[in-house]
ZALO-198251 format. One record per residue: residue in one letter; y, x, z of N, C-alpha, C, CB in turn. Coordinates in steps of 0.1 Angstrom, whole numbers, plus 5000, padded with zeros to 4 digits. Atoms other than C-alpha are relative to their C-alpha. Glycine has a CB too. Example, Ala and Ser with C-alpha at 12.3 -4.5 7.8 and 13.67 -1.06 7.14 Angstrom:
BEGIN
A498850095000495551235078501250095000500049905012;S498949915000498951375071501149925008500550044986;
! end
This chain:
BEGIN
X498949935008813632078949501150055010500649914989;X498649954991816232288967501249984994500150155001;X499050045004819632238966500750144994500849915010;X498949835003822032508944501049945002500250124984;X498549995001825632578946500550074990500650055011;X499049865011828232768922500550075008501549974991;X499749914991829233068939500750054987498950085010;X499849855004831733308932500250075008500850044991;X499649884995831633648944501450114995498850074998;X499149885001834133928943500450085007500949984996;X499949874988834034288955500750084992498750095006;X499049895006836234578954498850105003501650045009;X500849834999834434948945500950085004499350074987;X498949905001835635238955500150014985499750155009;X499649945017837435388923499650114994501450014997;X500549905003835335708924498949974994499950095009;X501150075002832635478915499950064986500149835002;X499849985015830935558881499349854995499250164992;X500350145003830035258854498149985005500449984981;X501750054997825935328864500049955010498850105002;X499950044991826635238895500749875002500250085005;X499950194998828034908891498949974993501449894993;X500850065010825434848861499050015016499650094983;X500649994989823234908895499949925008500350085005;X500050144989824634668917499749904990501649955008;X499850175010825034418887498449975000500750004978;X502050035002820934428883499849975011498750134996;X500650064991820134438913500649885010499750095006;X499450164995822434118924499749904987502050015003;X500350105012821233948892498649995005500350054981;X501749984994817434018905500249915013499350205005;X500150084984818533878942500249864997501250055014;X499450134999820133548923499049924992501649994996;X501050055001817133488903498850015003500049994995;X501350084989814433538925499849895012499550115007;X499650144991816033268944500349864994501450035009;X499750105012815833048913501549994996499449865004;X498150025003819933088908499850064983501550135014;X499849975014821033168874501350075001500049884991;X499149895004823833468866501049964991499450114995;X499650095009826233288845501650094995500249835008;X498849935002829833498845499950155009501249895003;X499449934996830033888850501050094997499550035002;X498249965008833534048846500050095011501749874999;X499649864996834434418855501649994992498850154994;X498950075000838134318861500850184998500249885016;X499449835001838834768859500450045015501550024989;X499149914990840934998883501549885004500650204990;X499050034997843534788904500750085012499949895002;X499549954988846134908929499849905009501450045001;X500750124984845134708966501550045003498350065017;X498650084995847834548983500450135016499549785006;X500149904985847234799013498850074999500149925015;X501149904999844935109019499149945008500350145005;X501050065000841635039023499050085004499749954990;X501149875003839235299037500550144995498849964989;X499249895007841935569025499949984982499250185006;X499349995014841835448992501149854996498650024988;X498850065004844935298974499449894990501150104994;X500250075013843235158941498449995003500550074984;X501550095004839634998933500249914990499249915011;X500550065014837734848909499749875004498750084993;X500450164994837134478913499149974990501249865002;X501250035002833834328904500049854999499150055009;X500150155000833533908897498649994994501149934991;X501650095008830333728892500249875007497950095005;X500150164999830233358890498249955000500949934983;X501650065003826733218894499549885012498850145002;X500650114996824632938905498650055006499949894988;X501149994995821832958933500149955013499750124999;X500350104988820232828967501050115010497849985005;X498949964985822532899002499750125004499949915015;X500549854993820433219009500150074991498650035007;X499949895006821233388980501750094999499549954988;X498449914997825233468986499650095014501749865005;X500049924988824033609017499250055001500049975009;X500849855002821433849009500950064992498450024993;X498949975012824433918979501150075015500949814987;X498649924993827133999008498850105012501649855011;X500749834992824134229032499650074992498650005010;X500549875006823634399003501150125001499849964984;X498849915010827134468996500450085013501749884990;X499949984985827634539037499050095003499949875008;X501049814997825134849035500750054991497950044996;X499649895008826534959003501250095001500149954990;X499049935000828835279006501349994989499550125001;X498850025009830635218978501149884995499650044989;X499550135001831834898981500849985012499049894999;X499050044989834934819005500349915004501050024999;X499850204997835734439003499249934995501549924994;X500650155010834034148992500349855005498150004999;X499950055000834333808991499149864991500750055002;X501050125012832133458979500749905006497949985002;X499850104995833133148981499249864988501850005002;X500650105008831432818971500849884995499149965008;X498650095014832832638938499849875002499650024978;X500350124999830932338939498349965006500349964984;X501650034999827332158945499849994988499449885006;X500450025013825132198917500049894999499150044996;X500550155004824231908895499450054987501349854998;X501149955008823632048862500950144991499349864989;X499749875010823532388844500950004993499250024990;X499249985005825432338820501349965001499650004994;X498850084989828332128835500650165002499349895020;X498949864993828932458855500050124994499550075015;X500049875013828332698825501550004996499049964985;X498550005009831232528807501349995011500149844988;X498949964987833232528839499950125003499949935014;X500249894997832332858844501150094990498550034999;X499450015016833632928806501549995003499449844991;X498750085003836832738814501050095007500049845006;X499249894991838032968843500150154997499450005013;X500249855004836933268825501150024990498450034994;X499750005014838933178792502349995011498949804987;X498550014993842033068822500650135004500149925014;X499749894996841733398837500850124992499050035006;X500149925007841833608808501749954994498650004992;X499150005002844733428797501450005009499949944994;X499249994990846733468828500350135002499649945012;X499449834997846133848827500949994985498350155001;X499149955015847333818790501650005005499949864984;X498250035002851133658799500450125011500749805007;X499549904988851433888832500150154994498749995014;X499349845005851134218809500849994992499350094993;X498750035008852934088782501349945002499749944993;X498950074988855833938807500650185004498749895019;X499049924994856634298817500350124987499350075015;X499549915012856834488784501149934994498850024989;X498650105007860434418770499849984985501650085001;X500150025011859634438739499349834995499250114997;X500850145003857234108741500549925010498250005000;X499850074990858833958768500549844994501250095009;X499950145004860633678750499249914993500949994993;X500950115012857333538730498849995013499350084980;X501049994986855233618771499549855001500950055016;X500750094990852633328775500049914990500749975015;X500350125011852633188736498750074999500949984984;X501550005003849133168723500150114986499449804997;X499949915014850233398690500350125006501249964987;X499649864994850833718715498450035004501249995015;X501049924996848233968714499950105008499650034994;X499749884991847534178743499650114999499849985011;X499849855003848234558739498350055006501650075011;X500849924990845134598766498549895000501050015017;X501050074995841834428764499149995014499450034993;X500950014988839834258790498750044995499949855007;X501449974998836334368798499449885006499850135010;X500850094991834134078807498649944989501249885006;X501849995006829933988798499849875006498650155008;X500850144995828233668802498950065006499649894988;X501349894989824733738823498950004987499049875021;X500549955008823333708788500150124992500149944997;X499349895005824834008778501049994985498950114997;X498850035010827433828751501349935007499449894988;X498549984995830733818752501149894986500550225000;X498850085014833633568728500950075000500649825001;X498749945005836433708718501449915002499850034984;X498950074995839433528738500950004992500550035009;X499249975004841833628721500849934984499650115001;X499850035014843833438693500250104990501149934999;X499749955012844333538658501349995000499549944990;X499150005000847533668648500549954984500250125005;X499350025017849533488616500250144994501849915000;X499949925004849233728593501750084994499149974993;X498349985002852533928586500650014987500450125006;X499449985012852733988551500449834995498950094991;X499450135001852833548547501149985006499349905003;X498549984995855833568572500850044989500150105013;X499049875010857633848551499849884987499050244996;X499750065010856833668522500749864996499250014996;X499450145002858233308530501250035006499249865006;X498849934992860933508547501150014982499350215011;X499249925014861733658511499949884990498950174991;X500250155005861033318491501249925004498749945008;X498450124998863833118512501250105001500149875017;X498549925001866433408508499950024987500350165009;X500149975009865633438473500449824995498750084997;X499550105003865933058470501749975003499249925007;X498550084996869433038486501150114986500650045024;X499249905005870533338467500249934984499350165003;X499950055012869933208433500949834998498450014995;X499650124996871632848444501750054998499449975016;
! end
């Protein structure tokens, strides 16, 4: 038996990129991680960011995440892929843990996915004044959905539910109607 690891990857595209062309890389880096018996476990198309500094003459890219589990030679046919490809500028892998078992690093996979998502929530809702004083409660819904796919092709729905507003308004109107008649 070979040993796996958790890997994650993350590359920047250029931003002229179109979506067939990641769906492109994504197959064919899901094909390199299980013909090496690895398993594909988290992919997230994170969108268009601005880079911290130009890059190849461009300002913004698209960042790319995949979390997955496979043997030591599969991050590294994953980064000579990405190291021919023209449309790819940066990348990065780094190793999460030693395997032990599937699912262990599923639901740890899960856990960082569910952290991330809510870290982008408070950071957009943090700069809109309007939502700024409620930034980083669990009842704030964000204006902007994330994009992100399990390697099964399903996806959960992060995102809490909002108390509905008409029960507000109405226990609102309820204890001013109580005081008033008092």
């Amino acid at each position: 038996m070979t040993v796996q690891h958790e890997y994650e990857t993350t590359f920047i595209v250029r931003p002229e990129a179109i979506d067939d062309e990641v769906n492109r890389l994504r197959a064919r880096f899901e094909a390199i991680i299980t013909d090496r018996g690895g398993q594909l476990m988290v992919f997230e198309d994170w969108g268009r960011r601005r880079l911290a500094y130009t890059i190849e003459k461009s300002d913004h890219g698209r960042y790319i995440y995949l979390n997955y589990v496979g043997t030591p030679d599969a991050p590294a046919e994953i980064e000579r892929i990405v190291g021919i490809e023209d449309n790819v500028i940066r990348f990065l892998t780094v190793r999460i843990s030693e395997f032990a078992d599937y699912d262990t690093a599923f639901a740890g996979a899960v856990e960082r996915q569910k952290k991330r998502i809510n870290r982008g929530r408070r950071s957009e809702d943090a700069g809109d004044p309007r939502r700024r004083r409620t930034a980083g409660h669990d009842n704030v819904k964000s204006p902007v959905p994330v994009r992100y796919m399990n390697a099964d092709g399903t996806g959960e729905d992060m995102t809490p539910e909002l108390d509905e507003p008409e029960s507000i308004v109405s226990d609102a109107d309820s204890s001013t109607a109580d005081s008033e008649s008092n």
